[in-house]
C-alpha positions as CSV (number, residue, x, y, z in Angstrom):
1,X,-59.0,144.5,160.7
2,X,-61.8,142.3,162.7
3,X,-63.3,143.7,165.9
4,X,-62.1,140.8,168.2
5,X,-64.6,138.7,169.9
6,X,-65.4,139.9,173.6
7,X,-66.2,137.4,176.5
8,X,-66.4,137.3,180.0
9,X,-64.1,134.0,180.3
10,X,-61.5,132.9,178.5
11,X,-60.4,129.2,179.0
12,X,-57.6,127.7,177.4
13,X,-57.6,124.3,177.9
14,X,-60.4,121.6,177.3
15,X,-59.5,119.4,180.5
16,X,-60.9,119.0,183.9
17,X,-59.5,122.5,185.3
18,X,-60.5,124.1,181.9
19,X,-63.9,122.2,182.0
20,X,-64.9,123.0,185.7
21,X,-64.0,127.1,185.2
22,X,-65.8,127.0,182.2
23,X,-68.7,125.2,183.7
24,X,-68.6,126.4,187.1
25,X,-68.4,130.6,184.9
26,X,-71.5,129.8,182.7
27,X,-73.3,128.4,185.9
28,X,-73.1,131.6,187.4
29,X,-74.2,133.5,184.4
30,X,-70.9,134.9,182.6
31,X,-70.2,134.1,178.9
32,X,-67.5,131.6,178.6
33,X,-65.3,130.5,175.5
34,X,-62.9,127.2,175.6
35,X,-59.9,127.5,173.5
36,X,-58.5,123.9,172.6
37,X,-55.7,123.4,170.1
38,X,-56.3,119.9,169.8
39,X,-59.0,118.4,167.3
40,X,-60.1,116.5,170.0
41,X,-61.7,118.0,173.7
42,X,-61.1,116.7,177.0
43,X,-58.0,117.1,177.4
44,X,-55.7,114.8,179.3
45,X,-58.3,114.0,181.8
46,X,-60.6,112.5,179.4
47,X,-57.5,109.7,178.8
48,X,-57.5,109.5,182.5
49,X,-59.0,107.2,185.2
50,X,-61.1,109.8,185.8
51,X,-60.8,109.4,189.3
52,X,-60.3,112.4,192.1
53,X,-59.0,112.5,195.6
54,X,-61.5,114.5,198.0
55,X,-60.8,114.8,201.3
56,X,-63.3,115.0,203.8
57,X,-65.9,114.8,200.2
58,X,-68.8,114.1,202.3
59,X,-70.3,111.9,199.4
60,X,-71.9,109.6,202.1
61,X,-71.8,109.1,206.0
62,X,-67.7,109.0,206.6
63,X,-65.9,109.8,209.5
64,X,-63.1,111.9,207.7
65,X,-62.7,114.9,208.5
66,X,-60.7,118.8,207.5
67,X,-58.5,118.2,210.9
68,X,-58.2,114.0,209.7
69,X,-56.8,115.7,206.1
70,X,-54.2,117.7,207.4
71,X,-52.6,115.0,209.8
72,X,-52.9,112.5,206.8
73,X,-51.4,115.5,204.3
74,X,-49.2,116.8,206.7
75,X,-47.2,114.2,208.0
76,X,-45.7,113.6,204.2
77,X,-45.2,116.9,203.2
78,X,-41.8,116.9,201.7
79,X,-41.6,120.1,201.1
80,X,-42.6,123.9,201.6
81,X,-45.8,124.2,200.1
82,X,-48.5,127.3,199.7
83,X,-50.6,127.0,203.0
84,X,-53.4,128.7,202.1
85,X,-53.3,127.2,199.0
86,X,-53.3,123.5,200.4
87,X,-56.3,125.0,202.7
88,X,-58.1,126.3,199.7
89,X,-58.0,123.3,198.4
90,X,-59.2,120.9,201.1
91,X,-61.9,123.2,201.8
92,X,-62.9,124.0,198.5
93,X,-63.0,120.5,196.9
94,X,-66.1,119.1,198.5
95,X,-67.8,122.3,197.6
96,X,-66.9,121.5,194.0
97,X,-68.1,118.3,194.7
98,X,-71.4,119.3,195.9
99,X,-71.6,121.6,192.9
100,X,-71.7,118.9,190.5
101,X,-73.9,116.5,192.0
102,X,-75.9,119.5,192.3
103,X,-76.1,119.6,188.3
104,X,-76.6,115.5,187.9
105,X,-73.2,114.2,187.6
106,X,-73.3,111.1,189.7
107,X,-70.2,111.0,191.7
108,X,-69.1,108.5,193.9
109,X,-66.5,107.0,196.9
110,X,-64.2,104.5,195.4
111,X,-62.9,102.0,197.6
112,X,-59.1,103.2,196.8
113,X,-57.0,103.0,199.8
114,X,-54.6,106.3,200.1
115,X,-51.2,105.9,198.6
116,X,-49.7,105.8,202.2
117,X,-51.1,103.8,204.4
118,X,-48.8,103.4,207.1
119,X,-49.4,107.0,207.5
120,X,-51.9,108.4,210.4
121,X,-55.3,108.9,209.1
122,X,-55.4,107.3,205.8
123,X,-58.6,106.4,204.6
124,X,-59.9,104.2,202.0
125,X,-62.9,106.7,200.9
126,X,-61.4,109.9,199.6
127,X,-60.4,109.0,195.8
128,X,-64.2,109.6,194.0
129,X,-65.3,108.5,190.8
130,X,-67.8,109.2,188.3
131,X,-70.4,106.8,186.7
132,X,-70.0,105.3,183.3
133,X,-71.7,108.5,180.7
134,X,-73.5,107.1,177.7
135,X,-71.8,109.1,175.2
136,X,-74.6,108.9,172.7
137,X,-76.3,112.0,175.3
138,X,-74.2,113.9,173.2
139,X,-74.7,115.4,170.0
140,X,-73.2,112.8,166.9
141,X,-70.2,115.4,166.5
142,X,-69.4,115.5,170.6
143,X,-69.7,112.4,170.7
144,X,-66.8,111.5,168.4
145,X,-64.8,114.8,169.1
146,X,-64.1,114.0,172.3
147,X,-60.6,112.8,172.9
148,X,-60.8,108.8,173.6
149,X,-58.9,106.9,175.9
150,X,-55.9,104.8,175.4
151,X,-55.9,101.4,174.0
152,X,-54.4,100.3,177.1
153,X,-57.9,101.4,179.0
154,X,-59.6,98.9,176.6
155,X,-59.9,95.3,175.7
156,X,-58.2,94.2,172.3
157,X,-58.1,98.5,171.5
158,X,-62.4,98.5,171.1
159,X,-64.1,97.8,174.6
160,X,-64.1,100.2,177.0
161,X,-63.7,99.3,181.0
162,X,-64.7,101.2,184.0
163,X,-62.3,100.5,187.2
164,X,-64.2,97.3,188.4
165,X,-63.8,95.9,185.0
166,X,-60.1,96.2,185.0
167,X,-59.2,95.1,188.0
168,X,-61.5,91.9,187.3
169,X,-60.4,90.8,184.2
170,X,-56.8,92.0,185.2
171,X,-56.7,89.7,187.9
172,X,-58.8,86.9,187.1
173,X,-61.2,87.9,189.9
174,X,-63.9,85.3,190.4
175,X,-66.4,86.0,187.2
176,X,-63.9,87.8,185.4
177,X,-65.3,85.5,181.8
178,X,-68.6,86.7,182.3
179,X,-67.6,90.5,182.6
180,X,-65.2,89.9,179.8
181,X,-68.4,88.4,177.5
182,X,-70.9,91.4,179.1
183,X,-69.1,93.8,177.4
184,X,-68.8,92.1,173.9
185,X,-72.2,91.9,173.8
186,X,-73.0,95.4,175.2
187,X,-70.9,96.6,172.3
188,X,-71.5,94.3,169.3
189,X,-75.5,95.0,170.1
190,X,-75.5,98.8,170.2
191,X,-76.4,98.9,166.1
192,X,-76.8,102.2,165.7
193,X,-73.3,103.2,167.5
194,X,-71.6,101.2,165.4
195,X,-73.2,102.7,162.0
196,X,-71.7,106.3,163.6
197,X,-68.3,105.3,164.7
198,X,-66.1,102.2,166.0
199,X,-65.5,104.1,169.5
200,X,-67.5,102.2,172.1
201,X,-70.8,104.3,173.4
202,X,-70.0,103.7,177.1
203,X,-67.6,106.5,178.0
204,X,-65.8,104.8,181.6
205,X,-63.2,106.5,183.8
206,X,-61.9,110.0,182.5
207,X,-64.0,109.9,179.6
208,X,-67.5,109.0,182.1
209,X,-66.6,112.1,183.8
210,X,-65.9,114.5,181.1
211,X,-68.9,113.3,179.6
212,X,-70.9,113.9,182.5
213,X,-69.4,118.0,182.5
214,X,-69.3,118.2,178.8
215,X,-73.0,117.4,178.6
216,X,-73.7,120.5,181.1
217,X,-71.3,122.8,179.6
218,X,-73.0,122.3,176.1
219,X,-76.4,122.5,177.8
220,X,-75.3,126.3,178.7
221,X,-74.2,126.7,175.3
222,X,-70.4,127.1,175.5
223,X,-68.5,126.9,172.7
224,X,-65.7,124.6,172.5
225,X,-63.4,125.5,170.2
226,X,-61.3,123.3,168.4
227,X,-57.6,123.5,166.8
228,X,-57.2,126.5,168.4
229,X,-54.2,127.2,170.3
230,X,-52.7,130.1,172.7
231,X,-50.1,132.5,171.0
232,X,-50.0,135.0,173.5
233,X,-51.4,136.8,176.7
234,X,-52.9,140.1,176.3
235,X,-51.6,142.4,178.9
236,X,-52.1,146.1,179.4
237,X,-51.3,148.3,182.2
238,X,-50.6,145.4,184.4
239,X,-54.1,143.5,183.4
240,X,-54.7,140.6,181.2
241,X,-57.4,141.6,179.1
242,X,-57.7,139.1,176.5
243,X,-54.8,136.4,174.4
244,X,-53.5,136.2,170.9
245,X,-54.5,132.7,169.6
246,X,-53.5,130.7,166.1
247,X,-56.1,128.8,163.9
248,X,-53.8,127.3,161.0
249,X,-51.9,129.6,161.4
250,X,-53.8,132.1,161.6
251,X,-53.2,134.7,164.3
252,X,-56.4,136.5,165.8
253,X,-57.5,138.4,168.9
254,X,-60.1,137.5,171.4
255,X,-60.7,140.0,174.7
256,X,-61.7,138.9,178.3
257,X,-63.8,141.2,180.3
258,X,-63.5,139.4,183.2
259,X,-60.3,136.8,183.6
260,X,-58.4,134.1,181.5
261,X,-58.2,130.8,182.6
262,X,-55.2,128.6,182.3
263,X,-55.9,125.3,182.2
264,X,-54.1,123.7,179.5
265,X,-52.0,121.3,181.0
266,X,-48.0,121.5,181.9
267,X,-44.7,120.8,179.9
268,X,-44.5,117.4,179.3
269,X,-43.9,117.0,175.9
270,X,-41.2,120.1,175.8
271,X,-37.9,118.5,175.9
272,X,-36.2,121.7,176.3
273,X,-38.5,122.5,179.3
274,X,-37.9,119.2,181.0
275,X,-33.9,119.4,180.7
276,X,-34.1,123.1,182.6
277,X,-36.5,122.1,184.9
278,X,-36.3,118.6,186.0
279,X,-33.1,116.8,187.8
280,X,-33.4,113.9,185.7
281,X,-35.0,114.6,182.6
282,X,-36.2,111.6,180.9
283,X,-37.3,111.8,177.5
284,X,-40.7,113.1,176.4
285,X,-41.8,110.3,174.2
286,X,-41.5,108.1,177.8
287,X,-44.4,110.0,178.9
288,X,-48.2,108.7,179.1
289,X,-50.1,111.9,178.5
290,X,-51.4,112.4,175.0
291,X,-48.5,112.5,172.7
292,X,-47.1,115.8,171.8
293,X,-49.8,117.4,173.6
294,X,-48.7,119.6,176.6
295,X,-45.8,121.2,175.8
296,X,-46.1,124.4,177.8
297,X,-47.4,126.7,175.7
298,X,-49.9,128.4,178.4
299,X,-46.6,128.4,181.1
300,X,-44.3,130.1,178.5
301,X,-47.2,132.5,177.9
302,X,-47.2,133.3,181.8
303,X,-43.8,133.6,182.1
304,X,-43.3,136.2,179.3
305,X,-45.5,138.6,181.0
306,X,-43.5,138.0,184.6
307,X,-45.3,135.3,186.1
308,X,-43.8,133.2,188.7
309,X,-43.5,129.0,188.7
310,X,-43.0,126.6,191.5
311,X,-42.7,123.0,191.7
312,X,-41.3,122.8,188.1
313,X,-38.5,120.2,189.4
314,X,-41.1,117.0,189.8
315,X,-43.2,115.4,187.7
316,X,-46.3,113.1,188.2
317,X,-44.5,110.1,187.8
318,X,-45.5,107.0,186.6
319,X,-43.5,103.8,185.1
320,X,-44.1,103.3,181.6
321,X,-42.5,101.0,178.9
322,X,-42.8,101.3,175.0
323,X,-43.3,98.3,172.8
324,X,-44.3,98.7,168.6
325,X,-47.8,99.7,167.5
326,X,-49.8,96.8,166.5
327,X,-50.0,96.4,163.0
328,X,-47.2,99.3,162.3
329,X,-44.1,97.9,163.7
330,X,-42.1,100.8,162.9
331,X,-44.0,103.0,165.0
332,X,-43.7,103.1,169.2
333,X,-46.9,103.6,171.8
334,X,-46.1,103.5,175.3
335,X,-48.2,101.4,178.4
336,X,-48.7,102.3,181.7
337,X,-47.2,99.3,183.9
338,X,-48.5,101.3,187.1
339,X,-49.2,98.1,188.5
340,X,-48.0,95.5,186.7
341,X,-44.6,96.5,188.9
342,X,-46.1,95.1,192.2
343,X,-47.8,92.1,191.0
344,X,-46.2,89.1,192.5
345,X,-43.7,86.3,190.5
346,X,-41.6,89.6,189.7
347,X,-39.1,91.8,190.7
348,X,-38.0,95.3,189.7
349,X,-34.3,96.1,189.4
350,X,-31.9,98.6,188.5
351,X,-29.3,97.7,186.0
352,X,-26.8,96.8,188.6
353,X,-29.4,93.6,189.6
354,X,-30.6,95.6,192.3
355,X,-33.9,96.3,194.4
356,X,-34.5,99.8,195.0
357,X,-38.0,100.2,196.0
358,X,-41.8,97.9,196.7
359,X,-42.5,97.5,193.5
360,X,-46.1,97.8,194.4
361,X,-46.2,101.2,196.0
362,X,-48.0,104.0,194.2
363,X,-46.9,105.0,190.5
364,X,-45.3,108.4,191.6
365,X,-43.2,107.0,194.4
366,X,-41.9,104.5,191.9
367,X,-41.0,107.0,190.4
368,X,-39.4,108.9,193.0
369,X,-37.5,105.9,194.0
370,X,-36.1,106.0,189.8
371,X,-34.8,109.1,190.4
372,X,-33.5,108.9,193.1
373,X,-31.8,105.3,192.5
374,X,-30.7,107.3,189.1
375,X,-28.8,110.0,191.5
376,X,-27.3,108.0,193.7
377,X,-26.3,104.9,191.2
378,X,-26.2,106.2,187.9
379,X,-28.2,102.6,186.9
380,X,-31.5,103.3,186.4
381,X,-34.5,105.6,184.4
382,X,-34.5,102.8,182.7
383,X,-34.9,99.7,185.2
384,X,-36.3,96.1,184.5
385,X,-39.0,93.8,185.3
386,X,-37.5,90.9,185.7
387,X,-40.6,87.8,186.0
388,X,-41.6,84.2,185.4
389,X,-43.8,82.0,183.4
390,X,-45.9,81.9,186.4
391,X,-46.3,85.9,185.8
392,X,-46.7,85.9,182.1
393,X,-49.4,83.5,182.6
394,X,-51.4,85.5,184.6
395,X,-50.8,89.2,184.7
396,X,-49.8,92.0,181.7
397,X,-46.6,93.3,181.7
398,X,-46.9,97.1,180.1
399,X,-48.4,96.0,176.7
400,X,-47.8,92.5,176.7
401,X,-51.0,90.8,177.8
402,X,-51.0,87.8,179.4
403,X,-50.4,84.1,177.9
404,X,-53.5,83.4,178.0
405,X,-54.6,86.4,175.5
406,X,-51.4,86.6,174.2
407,X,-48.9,82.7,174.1
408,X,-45.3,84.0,173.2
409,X,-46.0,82.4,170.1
410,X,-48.5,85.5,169.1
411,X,-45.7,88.2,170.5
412,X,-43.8,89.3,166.7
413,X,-40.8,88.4,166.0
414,X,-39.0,92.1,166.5
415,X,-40.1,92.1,170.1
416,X,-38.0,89.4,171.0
417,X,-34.9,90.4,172.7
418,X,-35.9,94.5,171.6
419,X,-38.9,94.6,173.7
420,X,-39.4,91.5,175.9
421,X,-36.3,89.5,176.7
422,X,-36.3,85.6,177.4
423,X,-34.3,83.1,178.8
424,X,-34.6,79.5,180.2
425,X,-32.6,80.8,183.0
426,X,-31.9,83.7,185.4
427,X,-27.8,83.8,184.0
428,X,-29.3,83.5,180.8
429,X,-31.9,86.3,181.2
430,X,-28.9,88.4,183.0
431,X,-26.9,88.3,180.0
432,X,-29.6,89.2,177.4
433,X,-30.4,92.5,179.4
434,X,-26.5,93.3,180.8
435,X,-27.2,93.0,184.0
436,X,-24.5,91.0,186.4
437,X,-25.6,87.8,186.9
438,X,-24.5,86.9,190.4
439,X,-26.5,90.4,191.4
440,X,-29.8,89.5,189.7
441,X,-29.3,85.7,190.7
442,X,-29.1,87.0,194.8
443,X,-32.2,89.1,194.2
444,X,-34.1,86.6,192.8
445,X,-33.3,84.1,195.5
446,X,-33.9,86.9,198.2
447,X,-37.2,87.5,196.6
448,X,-38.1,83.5,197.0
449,X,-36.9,83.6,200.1
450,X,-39.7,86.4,200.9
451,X,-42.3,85.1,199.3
452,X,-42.0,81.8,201.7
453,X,-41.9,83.6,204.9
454,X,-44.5,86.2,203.6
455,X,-42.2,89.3,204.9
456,X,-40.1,91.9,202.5
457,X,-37.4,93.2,204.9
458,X,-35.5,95.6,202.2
459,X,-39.0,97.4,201.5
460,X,-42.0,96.0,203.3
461,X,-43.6,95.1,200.5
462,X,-47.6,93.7,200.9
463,X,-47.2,95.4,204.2
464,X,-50.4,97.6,203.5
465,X,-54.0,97.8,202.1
466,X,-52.7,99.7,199.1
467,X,-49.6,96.8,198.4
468,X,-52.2,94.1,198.3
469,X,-54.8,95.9,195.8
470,X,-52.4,94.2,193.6
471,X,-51.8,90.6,194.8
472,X,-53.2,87.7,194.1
473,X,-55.5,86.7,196.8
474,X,-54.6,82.8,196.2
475,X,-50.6,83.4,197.3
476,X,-49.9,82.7,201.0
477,X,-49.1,84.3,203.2
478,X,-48.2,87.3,201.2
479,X,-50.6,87.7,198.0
480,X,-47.9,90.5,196.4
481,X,-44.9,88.2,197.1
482,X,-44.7,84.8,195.0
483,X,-41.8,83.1,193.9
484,X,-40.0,84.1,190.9
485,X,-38.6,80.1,190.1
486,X,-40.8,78.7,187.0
487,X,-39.1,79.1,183.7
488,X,-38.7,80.6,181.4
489,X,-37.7,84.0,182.8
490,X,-38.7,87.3,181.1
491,X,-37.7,90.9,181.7
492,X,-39.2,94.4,179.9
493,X,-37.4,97.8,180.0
494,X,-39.4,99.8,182.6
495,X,-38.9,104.0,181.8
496,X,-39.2,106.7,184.2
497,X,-42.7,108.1,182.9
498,X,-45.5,110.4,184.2
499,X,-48.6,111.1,183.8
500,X,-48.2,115.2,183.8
501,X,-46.1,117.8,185.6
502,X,-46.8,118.7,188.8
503,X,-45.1,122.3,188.4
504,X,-46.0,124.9,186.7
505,X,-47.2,129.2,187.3
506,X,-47.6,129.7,191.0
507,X,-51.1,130.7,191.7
508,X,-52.4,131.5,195.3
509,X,-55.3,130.3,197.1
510,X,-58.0,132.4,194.5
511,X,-56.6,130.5,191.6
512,X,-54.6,133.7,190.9
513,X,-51.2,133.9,188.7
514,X,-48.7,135.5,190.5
515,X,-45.8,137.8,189.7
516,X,-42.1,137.4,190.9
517,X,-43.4,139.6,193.8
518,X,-46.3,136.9,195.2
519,X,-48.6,140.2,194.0
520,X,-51.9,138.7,191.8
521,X,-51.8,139.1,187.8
522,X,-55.3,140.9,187.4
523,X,-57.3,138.9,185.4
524,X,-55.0,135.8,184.9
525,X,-55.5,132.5,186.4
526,X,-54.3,128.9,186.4
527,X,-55.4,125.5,187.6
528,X,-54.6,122.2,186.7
529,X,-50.9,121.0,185.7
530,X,-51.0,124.8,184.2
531,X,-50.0,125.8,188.1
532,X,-48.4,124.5,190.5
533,X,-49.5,121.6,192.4
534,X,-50.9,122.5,196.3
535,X,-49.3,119.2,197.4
536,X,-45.8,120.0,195.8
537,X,-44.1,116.7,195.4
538,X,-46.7,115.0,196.6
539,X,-49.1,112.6,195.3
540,X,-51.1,111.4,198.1
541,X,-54.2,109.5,196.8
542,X,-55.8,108.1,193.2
543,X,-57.1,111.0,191.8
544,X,-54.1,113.9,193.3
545,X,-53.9,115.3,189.7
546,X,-57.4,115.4,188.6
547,X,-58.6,116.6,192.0
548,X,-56.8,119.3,192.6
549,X,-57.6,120.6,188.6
550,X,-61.4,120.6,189.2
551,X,-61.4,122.2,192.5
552,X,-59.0,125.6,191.3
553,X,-60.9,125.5,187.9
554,X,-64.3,126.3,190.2
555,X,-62.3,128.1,192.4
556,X,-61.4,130.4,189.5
557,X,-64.6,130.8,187.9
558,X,-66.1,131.6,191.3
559,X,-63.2,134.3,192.1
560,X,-63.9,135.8,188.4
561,X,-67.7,135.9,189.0
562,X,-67.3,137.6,192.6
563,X,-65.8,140.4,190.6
564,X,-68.4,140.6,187.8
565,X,-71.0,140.3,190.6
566,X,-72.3,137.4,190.0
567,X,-71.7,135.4,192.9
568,X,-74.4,135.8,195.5
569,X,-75.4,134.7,198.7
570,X,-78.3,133.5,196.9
571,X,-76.7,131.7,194.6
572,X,-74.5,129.6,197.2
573,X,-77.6,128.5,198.7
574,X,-79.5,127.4,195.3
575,X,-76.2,125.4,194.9
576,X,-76.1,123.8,198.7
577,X,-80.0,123.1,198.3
578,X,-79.2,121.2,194.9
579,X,-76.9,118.8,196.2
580,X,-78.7,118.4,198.9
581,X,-81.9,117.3,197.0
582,X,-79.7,115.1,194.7
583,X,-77.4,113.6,197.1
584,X,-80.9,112.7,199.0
């Protein structure tokens, strides 16, 4: 039998929690090995936006402050949450922050409104965002292993966007052509790219910031390994001291000095896990995280040496809807339609005709608003998008791109009427989807009625900055409420899906897994979707997933290096005095 391997860190999970412990571990000097059963690293974040709410980030000059955060986090609270965990984090995130400007990665504010703006102290300036990576600063095999975003983060499935590209070219912004053209050229000129692989060179959103990490964590010489997944924790006389993990199939022992990290995502894909856990369940292949990825291995794993879970009932919501692979119509991928909900010349209903939310607030309180609509009704997860021609014209709904990409006449023939309904009329349109007529016909008019007077009575929709992100700046006097009255009239099936799980091992302020007694696991820890979420059902800014997952990951690898001794005084200050010089 093998001697098993020995390391200081174990991380299981190649995402942004995994990726910040891992970094954050060999920073400090402790050996560090990331266990990753996918072929592919990055995790879910690298399919991500990429983008991560800091409070009080301190990025540039801002007037936000810890005191600002709470009122702002506080006041929508819908739950009992950890306090010193929701502390931990808000204090602990700008350190993280600081720590990787400190290294080079060029973070920045994004202009992203908080999801609840009618709420006291929201900003516009604590969702932060990472540069676009040139992936070729990796070596030719990280540069293809790493796990590439969707096709719905790119232009016909090749040409990758950062956020500014999106929301130009998915709005027609002023100049939208010439961004469009920029990025042909940027790719179709980059010879020797395209002689290594098809995937773009440019790495935007979550794969810009995994690229940015990954390049440090490879310049301290971390393996990454591959195909490798969790079997089982080792445990002995209360301690984890190491995990059990499979390589095609083949079972094989690695020990951890010092602490293993969790990080590898929450339960998503695990059917049996959602209809225990969650009040509505939905159906895995509805969700918009990498398919069949995180399916709890890491929480079952804690849980089978007495580990504790909270928030396990919500999910990080998100509507979704599933049309047929192009080119393989027997085969479903699902699109985001985050947005495409809110934009105006549309309406969301339930299948009793009826409005049950503003179909432009954020992703997860859409989803909220499902289930609760679901609970209370019985007629939604699924709803429709009911729109006009107006609307398909100008805006995508899910993955049908607009008319002007994509004329109905380019849409296949087994969409029709499976995927994308069409009518000349709202009756018509009613009775293709079996939904009562009269109720969808009073909606409709209610919504033209709104979209005159510029005010949404029912739900106050384009009341706020975050609302009219997604208008059209050339609608008066509302830009997210135009009339839904040029035919033909279209509708898509809308799913209740997410983007993760916001539940998961509980884990206390330290990053700590704890038992059924709130006492620590010694050497165990979790961050990311692999714990518990600090916010609970909460998502209160772009970036609420992704944040929260760095910050714990560095939180961990600092609490496991404070053990080893290995976090100094001296070391905090060679960290300040790098950001400082960078940020400078």
């Amino acid at each position: 039998m093998n001697t098993p391997e020995t390391y200081d860190v174990v991380v299981v999970g190649s995402g942004a929690a995994g990726a910040l412990a891992a970094l954050r571990a060999a920073d400090l000097g402790l050996s560090v090995l990331i266990v990753e059963k996918a072929h592919k690293y990055g995790g879910t974040s690298a399919t991500s936006g990429g983008v991560m709410w800091i409070p009080n980030n301190q990025l540039s000059p801002s007037e936000d402050t810890r005191d600002k955060a709470f009122t702002y986090i506080n006041s929508l609270l819908r739950g009992p949450v950890q306090r010193d965990r929701l502390e931990a984090y808000v204090d602990e995130s700008p350190q993280m922050a600081r720590f990787l400007v400190s290294l080079g990665v060029p973070l920045v504010q994004a202009a992203w409104p908080d999801y609840f703006q009618n709420a006291p102290e929201a900003r516009s300036d604590r969702s932060v965002l990472c540069e676009t990576f040139d992936g070729r600063q990796l070596d030719d095999k990280y540069f293809v292993s790493m796990r590439e975003q969707y096709n719905r983060f790119k232009i016909f499935r090749r040409y990758a966007m950062d956020i500014g590209e999106f929301f130009a070219i998915s709005t027609r912004a002023p100049g939208w052509v010439r961004v469009f053209l920029k990025m042909l050229w940027r790719y179709w000129s980059d010879i020797d790219s395209r002689m290594l692989s098809s995937r773009d060179r440019r790495f935007t959103q979550g794969g810009a910031l995994m690229g940015h990490i990954y390049k440090e964590i490879f310049e301290r010489g971390v393996e990454v390994r591959t195909e490798t997944g969790l079997n089982k924790l080792i445990a002995s006389n209360g301690r984890v001291s190491g995990l059990t993990v499979s390589h095609f199939g083949r079972l094989y022992d690695i020990n951890a000095t010092y602490g293993v990290v969790l990080a590898a995502g929450g339960f998503e894909w695990n059917q049996a896990l959602r209809d225990r856990f969650f009040p509505i369940p939905g159906h895995t292949r509805f969700s918009s995280s990498p398919e069949d990825a995180n399916r709890g291995e890491a929480l079952i794993a804690g849980m089978s040496i007495g580990a504790s879970t909270e928030h396990t009932e919500a999910g990080w919501w998100i509507p979704t809807m599933h049309k047929p692979m192009t080119g393989a119509s027997n085969f479903e991928e699902i699109h985001q339609a985050a947005f495409d909900v809110g934009r105006p010349h549309s309406v969301c209903v339930n299948r009793n005709g009826k409005r049950f939310v503003d179909e432009a607030c954020s992703y997860d309180e859409f989803g909220i608003a499902m289930v609760e609509d679901q609970k209370k009704t019985g007629a939604n997860t699924p709803c429709w998008l009911v729109f006009d021609a107006t609307f398909r014209t100008k805006f995508t709904a899910g993955g049908f791109l607009p008319a002007m990409i994509m004329p109905d006449w380019r849409i296949p023939a087994d969409c029709w009427d499976h995927y994308i309904f069409k009518a000349e009329s709202i009756d018509g349109l009613a009775k293709k989807i079996s939904v009562p007529a009269d109720a969808l016909r009073n909606t409709v008019s209610s919504m033209n009625s709104y979209a005159k007077t510029g005010v949404d009575p029912e739900f106050g929709r384009g009341g706020n900055a975050y609302d009219l992100m997604f208008g059209d700046a050339n609608i008066k006097p509302n830009p997210c409420l135009g009339p839904i009255d040029k035919a033909p009239f279209y509708a898509v099936l809308i799913n209740l899906g997410d983007l993760g799980t916001k539940g998961g091992l509980k884990a206390n302020a330290r990053a700590q897994v704890l038992d059924s007694n709130d006492r620590p696991i010694p050497g165990l820890y979790a961050a990311g979707n692999n714990a518990g979420s600090p916010f609970g059902n909460l998502y209160p800014g772009a970036g609420g997933t992704i944040g929260p997952a760095a910050t714990f990951g560095f939180v961990a690898a600092n609490d496991i290096a404070a053990q080893a001794g290995k976090l100094t005084p001296e070391k905090s200050t060679e960290v300040k005095a790098r950001s400082s010089e960078a940020m400078a």
